[in-house]
C-alpha positions in Angstrom: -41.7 -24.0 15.9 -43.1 -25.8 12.9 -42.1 -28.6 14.1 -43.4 -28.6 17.6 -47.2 -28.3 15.6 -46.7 -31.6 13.9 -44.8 -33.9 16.9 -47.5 -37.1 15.3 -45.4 -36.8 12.0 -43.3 -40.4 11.7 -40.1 -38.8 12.7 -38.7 -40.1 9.0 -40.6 -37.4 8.1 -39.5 -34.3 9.9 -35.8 -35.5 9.0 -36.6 -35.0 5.7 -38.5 -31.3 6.3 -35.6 -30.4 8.3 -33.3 -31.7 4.8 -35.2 -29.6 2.7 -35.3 -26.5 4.6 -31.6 -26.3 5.3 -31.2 -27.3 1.4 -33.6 -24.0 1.1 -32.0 -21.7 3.3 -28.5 -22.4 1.8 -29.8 -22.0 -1.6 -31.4 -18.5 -1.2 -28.1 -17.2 0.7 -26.2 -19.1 -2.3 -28.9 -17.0 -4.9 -28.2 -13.6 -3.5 -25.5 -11.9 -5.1 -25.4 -8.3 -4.4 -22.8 -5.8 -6.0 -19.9 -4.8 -3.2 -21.2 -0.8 -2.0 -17.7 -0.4 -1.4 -15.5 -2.3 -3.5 -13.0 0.0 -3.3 -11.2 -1.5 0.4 -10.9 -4.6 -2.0 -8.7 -2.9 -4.0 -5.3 -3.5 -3.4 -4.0 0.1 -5.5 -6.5 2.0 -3.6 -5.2 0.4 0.0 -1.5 1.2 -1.3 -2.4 5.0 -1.9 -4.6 4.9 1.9 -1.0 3.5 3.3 1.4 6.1 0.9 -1.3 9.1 2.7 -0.7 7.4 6.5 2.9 7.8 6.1 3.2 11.2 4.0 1.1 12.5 7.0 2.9 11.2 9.7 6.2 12.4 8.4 4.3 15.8 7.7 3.9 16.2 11.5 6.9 14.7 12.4 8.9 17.4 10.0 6.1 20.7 11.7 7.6 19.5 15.1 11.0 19.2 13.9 10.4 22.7 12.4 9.6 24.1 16.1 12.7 23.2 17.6 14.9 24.5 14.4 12.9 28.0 15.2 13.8 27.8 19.1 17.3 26.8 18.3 17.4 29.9 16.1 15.8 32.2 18.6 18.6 31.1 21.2 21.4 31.0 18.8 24.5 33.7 20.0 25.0 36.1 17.4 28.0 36.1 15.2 29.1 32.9 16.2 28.2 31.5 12.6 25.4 29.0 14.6 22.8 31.4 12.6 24.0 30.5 9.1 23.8 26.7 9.9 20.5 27.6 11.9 18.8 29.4 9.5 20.4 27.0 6.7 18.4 23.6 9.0 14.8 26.1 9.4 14.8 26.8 5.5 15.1 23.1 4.6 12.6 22.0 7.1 10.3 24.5 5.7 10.8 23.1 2.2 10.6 19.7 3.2 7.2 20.4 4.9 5.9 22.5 1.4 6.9 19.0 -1.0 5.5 16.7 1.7 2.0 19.1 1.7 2.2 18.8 -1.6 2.8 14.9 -1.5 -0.3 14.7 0.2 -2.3 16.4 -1.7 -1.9 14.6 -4.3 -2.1 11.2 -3.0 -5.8 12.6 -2.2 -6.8 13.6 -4.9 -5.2 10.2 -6.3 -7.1 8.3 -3.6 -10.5 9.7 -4.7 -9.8 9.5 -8.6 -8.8 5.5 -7.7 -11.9 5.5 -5.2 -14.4 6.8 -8.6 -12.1 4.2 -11.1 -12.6 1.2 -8.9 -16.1 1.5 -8.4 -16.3 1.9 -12.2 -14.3 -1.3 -12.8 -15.9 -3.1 -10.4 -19.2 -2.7 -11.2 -18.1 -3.4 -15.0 -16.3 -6.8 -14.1 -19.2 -7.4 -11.6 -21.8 -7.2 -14.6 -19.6 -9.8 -16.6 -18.6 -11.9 -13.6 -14.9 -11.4 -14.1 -12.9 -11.3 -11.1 -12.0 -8.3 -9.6 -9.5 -6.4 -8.8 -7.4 -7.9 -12.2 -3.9 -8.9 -11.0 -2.5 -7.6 -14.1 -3.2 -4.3 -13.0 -2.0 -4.9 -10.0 1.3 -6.2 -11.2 1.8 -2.9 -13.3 0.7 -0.9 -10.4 4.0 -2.3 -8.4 6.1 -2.7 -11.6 5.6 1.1 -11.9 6.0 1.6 -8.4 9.1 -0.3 -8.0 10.8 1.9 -10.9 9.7 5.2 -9.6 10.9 4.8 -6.3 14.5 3.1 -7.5 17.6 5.2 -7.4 18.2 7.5 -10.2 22.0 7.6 -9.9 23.7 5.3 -12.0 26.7 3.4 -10.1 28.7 1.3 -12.1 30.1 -0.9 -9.0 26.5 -1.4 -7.9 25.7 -2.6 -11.2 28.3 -4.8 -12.2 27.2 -6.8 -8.8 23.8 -6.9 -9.9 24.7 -8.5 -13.3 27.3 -10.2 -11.2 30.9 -9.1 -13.0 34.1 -9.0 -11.3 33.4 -11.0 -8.6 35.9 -13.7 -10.4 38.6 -14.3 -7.7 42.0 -14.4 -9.4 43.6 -18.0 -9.3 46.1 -18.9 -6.3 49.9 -19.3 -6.9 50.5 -22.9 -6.7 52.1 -24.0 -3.1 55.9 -24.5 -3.3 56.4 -23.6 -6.8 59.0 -20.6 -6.2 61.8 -20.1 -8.3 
């Protein structure tokens, strides 16, 4: 539009106005440096807990419906056959399952909002210093941690001689055609 006004400038001339207003723009997007209002779905811990929660409830509903067709099967099971031991035995661990997997979830939300409230606090501390954030270092301890808690707990002496890699020597072969 500005342009269009002043068509009788030497067209040198509007090059350069056009230079110095792109050179303008881009330096007053460049300037503006806003903190994140969320910077929590940047955090990688935070997105971890969000997927732990997706999966915790999906097995809680999977584990209710589950749950419903232990109760029919109970309902329809002939008496003293010994089917209602093993029935009731299947409903009773469903029903636990589904109390530690509430419980699983509840925690992971109130973990999810306690990491929501500590990221924001972080961020904005690192944003005031212009460090980068999320720190890696925390990230690496987060998965470090996570990798131990979710390893087995059972130790198994075969397992671990593989893993350190012990008697996997092969014993030597008989030499061919040196019988006696």
């Amino acid at each position: 539009m500005f342009f269009a006004f002043f068509a009788d400038v030497p067209r040198g001339t509007t090059v350069f106005m056009r230079i110095i207003t792109l050179f303008l723009l881009t330096f007053s997007l460049i300037a503006c440096s806003k903190p994140d209002p969320n910077p929590e779905l940047k955090d990688p811990i935070f997105n971890d807990y969000q997927s732990q929660l997706g999966a915790t409830s999906a097995a809680l509903e999977s584990e209710k419906k589950g749950l419903e067709g232990f109760e029919k099967e109970l309902a329809e099971v002939v008496p003293q056959t010994g089917q209602i031991k093993y029935a009731q035995k299947r409903v009773r661990e469903s029903k636990e399952k589904i109390t530690r997997l509430e419980q699983e979830k509840q925690y992971l939300e109130l973990k999810i909002e306690a990491r929501r409230k500590e990221a924001k606090r972080s961020y904005s501390k690192a944003f005031k210093k212009g460090e980068t954030w999320p720190d890696p270092q925390e990230w690496a301890s987060y998965q470090t941690e996570q990798r131990f808690r979710n390893a087995k707990k059972s130790w198994d002496v075969k397992e671990r001689m593989k893993e350190v890699g012990l008697g996997e020597e092969k014993t030597p072969e008989p030499a061919a055609g040196g019988h006696h």
